[in-house]
C-alpha positions, 0 to 999 in steps of 0.5 A: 154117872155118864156112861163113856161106853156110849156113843149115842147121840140123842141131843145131835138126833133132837137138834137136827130134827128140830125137836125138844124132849118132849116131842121125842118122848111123844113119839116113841111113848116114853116119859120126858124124863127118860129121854132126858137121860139118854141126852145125859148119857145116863142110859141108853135105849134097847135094841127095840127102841133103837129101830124105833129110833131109825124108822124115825130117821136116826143116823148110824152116826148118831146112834152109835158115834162118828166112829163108825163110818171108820168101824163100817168101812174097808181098810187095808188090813196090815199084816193080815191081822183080823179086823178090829171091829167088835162082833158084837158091833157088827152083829147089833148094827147087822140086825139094825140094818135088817129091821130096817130093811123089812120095812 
């Protein structure tokens, strides 16, 4: 069953890179089968391969959807009301970026 919570993109990642499954599965040292059903939507990769995913020059739009430039960006907040986005979104992509940065 496909998970509609997803947003990860594994199948625009391996287009743009020009890579098939299995060079992903290579690199990241995992078997084809699972990339398979990160491109299926069947699963998603943890929190440790996701940095492994950056590093190797994933987008945040690819990981975590279009969506998120619109999620990331400022916006005039209507009536004061607090902002939307997901803490636990915010947090995720806030230690993503960190990792990231320690490199």
């Amino acid at each position: 069953m496909e998970n509609e919570e997803s947003f990860f993109d594994c199948n625009k990642f391996l287009i743009r890179k020009g890579w098939d499954r299995k060079e992903l599965a290579k690199e990241l040292g995992f078997e084809v089968t699972t990339i398979g059903n990160w491109c299926a939507k069947k699963s998603t990769p943890n929190y440790s391969t996701l940095v492994k995913l950056i590093n190797l020059g994933m987008t945040l739009e690819e990981m975590f959807g279009e969506t998120v430039k619109e999620k990331l960006s400022p916006s005039p907040q209507k009536d004061n009301l607090p902002n939307p986005v997901n803490h636990d979104f915010k947090e995720a992509v806030r230690l993503a970026l960190t990792d990231l940065l320690r490199v």
